[in-house]
N, CA, C and O atoms as a Tinker XYZ file with bonds, in Angstrom:
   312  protein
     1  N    109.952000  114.535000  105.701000    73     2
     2  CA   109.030000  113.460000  106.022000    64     1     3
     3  C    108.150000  113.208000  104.808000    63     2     4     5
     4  O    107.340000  114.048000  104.416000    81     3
     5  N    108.307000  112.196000  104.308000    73     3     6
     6  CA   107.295000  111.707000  102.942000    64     5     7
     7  C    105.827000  111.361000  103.667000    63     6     8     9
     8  O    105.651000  110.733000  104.712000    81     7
     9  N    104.657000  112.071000  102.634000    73     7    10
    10  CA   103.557000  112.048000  102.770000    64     9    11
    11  C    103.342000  110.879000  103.708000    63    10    12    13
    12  O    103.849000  109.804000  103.389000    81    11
    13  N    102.570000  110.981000  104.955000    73    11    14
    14  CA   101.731000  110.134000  105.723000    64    13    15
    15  C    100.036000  110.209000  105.596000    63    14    16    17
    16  O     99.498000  111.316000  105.563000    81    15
    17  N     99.428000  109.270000  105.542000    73    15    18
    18  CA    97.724000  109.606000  105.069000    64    17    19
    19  C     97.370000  109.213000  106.053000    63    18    20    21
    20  O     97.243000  108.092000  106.546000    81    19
    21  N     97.154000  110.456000  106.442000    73    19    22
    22  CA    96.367000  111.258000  107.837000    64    21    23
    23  C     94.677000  110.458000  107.804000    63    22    24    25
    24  O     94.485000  109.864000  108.865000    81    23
    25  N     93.468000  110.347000  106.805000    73    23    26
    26  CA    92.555000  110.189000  106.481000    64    25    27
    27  C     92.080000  108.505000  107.180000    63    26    28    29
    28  O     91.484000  108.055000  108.159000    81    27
    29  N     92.947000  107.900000  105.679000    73    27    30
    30  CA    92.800000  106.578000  106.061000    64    29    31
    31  C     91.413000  105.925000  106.663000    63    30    32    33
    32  O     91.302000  104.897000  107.330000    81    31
    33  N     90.367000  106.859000  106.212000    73    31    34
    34  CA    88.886000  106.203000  105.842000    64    33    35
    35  C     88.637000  106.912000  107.590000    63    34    36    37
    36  O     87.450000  106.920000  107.914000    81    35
    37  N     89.428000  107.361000  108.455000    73    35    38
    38  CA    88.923000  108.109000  109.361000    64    37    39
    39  C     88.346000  109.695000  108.688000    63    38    40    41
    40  O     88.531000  110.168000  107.566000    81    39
    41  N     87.405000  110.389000  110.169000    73    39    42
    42  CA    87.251000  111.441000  110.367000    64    41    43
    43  C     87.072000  112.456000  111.575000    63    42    44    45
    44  O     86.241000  113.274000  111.966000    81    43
    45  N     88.494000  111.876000  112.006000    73    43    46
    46  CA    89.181000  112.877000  113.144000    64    45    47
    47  C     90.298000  113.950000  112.771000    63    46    48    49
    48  O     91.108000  113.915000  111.844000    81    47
    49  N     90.119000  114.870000  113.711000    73    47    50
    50  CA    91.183000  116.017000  113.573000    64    49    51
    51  C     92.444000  115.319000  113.308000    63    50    52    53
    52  O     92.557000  114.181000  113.762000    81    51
    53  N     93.765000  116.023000  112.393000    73    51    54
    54  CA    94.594000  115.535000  112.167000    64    53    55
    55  C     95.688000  115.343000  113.030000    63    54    56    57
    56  O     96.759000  114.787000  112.787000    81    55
    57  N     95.117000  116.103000  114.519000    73    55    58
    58  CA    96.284000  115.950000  115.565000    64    57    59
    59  C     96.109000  114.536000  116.389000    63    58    60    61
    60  O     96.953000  113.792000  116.889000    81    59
    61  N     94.562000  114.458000  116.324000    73    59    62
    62  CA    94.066000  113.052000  116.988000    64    61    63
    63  C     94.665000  111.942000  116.600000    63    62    64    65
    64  O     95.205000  111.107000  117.325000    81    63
    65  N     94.523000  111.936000  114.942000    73    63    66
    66  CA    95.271000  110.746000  114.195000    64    65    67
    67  C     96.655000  110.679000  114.192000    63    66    68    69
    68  O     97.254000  109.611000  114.065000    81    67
    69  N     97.223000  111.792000  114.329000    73    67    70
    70  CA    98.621000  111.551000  114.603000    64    69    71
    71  C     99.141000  111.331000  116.057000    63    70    72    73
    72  O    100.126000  110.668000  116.381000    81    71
    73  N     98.205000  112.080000  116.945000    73    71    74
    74  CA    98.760000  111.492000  118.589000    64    73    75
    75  C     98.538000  109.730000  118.513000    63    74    76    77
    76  O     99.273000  109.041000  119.220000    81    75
    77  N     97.402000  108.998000  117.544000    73    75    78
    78  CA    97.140000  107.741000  117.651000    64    77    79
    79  C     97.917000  107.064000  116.922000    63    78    80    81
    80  O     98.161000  105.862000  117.032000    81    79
    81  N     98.469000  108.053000  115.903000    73    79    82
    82  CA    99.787000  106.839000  114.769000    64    81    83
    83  C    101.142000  106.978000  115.998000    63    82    84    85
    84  O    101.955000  106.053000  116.005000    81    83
    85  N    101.277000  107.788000  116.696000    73    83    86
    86  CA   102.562000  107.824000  117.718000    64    85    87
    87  C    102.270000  106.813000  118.628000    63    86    88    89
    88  O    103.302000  106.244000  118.986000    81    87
    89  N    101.483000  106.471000  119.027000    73    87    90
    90  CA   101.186000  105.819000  119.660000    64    89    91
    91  C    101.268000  103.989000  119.685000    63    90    92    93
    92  O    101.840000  103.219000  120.457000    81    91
    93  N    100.361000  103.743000  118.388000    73    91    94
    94  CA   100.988000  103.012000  117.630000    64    93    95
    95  C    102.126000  102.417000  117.321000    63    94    96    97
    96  O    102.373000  101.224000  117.498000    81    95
    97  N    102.896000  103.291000  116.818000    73    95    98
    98  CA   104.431000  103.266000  116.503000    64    97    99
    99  C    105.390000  103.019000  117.395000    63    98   100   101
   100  O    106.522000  102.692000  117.039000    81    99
   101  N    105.040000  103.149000  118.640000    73    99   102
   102  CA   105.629000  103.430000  120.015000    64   101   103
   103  C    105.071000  101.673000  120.934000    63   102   104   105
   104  O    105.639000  100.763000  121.538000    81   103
   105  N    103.859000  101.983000  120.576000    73   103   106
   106  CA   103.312000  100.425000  121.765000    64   105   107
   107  C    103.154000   98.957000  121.010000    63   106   108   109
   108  O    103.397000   97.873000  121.540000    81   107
   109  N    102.572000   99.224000  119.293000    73   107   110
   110  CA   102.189000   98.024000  118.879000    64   109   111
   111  C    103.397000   97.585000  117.886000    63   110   112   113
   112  O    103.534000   96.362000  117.899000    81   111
   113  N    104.246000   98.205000  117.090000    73   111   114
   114  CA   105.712000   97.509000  116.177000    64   113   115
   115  C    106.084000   97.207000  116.995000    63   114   116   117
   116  O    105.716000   97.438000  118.147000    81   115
   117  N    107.260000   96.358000  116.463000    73   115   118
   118  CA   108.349000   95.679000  117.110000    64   117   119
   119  C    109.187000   96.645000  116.764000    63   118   120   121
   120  O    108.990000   97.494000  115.895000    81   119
   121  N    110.144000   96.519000  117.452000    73   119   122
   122  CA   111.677000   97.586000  117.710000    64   121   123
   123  C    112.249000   97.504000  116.179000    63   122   124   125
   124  O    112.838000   98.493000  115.742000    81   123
   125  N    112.048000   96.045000  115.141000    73   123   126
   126  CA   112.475000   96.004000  113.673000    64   125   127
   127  C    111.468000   97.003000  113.049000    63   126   128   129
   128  O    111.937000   98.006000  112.510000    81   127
   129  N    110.045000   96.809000  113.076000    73   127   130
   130  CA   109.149000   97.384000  112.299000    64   129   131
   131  C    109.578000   98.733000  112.675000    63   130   132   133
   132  O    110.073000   99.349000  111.731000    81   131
   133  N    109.528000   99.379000  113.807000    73   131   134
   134  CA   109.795000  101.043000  114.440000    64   133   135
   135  C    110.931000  101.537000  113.894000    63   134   136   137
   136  O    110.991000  102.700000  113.495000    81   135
   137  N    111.997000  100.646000  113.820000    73   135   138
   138  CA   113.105000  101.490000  113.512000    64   137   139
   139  C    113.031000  101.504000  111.556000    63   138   140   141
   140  O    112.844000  102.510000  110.871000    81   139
   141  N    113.164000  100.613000  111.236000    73   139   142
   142  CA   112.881000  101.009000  109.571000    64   141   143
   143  C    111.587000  101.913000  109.004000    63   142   144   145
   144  O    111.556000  102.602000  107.985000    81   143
   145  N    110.537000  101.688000  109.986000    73   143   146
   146  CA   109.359000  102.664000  109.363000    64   145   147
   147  C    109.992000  104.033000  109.602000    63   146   148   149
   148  O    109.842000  104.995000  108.848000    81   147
   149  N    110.712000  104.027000  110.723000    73   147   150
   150  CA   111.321000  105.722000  110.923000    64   149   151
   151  C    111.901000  106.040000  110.431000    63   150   152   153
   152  O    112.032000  107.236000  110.167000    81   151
   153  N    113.022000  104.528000  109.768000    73   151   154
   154  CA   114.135000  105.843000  108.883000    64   153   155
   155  C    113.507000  105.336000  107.538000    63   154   156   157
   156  O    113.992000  105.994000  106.618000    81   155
   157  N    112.754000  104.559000  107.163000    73   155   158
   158  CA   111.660000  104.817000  106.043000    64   157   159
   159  C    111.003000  106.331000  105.694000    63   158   160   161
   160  O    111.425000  107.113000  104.842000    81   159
   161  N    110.189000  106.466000  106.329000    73   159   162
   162  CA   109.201000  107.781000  106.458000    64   161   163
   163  C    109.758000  109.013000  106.870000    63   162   164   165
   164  O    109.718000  110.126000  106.345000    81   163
   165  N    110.320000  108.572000  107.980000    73   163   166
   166  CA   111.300000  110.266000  108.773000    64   165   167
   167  C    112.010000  110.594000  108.244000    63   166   168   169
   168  O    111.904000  111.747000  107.825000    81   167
   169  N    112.965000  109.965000  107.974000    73   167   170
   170  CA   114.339000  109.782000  107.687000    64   169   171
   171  C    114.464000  109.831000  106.279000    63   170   172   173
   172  O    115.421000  110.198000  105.598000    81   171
   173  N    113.479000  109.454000  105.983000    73   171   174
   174  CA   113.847000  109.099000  104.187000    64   173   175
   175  C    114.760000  108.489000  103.317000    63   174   176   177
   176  O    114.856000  108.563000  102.092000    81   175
   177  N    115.587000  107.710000  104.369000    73   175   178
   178  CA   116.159000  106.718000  103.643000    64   177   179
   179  C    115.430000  105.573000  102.764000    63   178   180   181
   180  O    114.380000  105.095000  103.194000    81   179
   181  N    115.882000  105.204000  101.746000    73   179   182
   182  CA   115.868000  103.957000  100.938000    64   181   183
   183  C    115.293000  102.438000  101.162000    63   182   184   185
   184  O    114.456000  102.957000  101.900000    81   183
   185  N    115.150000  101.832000  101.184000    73   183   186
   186  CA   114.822000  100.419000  100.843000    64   185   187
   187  C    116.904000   99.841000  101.283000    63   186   188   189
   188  O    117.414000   99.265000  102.245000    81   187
   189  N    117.397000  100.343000  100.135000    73   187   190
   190  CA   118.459000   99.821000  100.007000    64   189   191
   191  C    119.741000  100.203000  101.541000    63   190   192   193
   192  O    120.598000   99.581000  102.170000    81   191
   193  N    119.239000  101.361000  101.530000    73   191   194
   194  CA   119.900000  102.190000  102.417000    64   193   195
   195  C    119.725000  101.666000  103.929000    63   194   196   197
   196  O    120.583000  101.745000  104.809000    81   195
   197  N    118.414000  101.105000  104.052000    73   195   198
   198  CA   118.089000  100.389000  105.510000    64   197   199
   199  C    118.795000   99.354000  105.428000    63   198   200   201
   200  O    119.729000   99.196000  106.213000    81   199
   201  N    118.546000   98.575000  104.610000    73   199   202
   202  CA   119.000000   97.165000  104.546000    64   201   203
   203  C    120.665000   96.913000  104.519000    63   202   204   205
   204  O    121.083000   95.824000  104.912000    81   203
   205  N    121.624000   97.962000  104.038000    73   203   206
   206  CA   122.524000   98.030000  104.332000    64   205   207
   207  C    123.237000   98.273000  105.969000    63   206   208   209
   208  O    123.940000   97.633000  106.751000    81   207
   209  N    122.509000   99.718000  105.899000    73   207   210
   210  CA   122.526000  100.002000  107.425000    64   209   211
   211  C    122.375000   98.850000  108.349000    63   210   212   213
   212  O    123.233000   98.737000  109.225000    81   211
   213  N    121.300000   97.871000  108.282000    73   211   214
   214  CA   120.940000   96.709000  109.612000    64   213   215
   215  C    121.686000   96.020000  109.080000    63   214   216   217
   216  O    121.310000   94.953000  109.565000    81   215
   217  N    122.723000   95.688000  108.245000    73   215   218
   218  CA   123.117000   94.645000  107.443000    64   217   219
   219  C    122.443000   93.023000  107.366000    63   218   220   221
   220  O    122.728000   91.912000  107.812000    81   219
   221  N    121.300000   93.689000  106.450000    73   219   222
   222  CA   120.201000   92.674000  106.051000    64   221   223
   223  C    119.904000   92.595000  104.425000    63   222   224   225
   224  O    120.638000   93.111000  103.582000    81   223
   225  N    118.859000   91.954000  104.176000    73   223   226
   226  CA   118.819000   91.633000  103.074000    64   225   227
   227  C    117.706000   92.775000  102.508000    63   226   228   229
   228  O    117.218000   93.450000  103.415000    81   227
   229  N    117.252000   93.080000  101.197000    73   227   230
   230  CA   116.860000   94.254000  100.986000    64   229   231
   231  C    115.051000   93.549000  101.166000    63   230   232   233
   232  O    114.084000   94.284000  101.361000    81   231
   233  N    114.986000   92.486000  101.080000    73   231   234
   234  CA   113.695000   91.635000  100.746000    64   233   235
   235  C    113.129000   91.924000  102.687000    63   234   236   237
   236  O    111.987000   92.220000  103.038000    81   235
   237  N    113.744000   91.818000  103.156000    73   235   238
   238  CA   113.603000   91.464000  104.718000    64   237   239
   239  C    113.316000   92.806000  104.891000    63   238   240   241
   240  O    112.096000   92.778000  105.050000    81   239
   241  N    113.648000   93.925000  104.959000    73   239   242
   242  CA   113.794000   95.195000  105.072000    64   241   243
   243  C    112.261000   95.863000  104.488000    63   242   244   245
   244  O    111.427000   96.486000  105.144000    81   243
   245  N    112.232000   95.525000  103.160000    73   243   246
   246  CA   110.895000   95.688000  102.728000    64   245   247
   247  C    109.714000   95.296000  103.156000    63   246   248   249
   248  O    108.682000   95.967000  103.125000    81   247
   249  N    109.870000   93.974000  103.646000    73   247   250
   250  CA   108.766000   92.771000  104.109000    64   249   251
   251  C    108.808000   93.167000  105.768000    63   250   252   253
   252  O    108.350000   92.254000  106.456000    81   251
   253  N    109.015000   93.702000  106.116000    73   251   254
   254  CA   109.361000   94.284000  107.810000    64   253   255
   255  C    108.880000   96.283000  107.647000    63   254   256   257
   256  O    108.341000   96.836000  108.606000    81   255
   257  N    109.083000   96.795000  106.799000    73   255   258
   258  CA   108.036000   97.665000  105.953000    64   257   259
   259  C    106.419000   97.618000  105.838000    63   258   260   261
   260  O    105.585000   98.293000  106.442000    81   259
   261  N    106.292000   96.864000  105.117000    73   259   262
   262  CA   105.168000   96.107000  104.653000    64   261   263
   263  C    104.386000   95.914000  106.055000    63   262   264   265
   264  O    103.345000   96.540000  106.254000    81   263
   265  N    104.960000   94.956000  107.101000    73   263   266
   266  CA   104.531000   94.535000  107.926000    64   265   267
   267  C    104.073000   95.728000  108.901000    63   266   268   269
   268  O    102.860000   95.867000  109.058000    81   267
   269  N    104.814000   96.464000  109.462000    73   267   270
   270  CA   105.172000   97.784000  109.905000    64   269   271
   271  C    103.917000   98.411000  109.073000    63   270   272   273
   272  O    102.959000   98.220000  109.823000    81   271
   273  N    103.582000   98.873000  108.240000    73   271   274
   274  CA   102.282000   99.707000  107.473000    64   273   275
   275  C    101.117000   98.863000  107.671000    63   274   276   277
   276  O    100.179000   99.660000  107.714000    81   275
   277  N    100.621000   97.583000  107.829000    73   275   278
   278  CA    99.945000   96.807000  107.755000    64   277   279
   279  C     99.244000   96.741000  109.207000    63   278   280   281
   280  O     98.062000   96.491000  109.443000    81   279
   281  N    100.277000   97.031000  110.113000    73   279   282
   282  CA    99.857000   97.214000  111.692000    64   281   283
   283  C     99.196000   98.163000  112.001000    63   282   284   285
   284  O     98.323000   98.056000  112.861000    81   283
   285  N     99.402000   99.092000  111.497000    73   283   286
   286  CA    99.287000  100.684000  111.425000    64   285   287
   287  C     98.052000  101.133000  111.062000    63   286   288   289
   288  O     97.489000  101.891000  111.852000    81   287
   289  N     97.330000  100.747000  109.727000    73   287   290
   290  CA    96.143000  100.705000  108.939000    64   289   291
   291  C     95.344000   99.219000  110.089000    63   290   292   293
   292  O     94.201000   99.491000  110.455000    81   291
   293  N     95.787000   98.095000  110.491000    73   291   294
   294  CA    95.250000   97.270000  110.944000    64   293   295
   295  C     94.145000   98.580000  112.426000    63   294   296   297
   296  O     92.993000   99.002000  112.530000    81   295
   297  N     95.014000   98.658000  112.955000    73   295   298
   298  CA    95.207000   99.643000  114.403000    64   297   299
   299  C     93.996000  100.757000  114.152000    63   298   300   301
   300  O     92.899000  100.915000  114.688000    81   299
   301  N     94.667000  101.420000  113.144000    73   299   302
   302  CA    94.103000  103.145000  112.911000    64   301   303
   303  C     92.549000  102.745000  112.216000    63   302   304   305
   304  O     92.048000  103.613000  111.501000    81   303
   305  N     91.786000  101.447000  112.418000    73   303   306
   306  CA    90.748000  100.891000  111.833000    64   305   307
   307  C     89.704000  101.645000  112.417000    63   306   308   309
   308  O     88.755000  102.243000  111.912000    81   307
   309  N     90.213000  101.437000  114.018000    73   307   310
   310  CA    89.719000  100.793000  115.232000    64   309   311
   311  C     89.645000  102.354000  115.806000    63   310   312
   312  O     89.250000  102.572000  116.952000    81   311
């Protein structure tokens, strides 16, 4: 699993922030954003490697990434 930042301008225990990034990940992505952030981050596949896999374009894959992290930090504000 590649580094996740637990912090993110919070100061809760690190189990709190992670029961709230599951949570997250689970109620507020879309099924596109969830599944590439997972095999993004979990998984550790590629950029290239997703985009093959969904047979998509590598720009879409990234930008659905992007979007996917953006929710996340939007969310974990709050």
């Amino acid at each position: 699993m590649r580094n996740i930042p637990f912090e993110m301008g919070l100061h809760l225990p690190k189990e709190v922030q992670l029961h709230r990034l599951q949570n997250i990940i689970l109620e507020v992505l879309s099924p596109a954003q969830r599944e590439i952030l997972t095999a993004y981050y979990f998984d550790g596949q590629s950029i290239p490697q997703i985009a093959r896999s969904r047979g998509i374009h590598k720009s879409t894959a990234f930008r659905t990434l992007r979007r996917a992290e953006n929710n996340l930090r939007q969310y974990l504000k709050y």
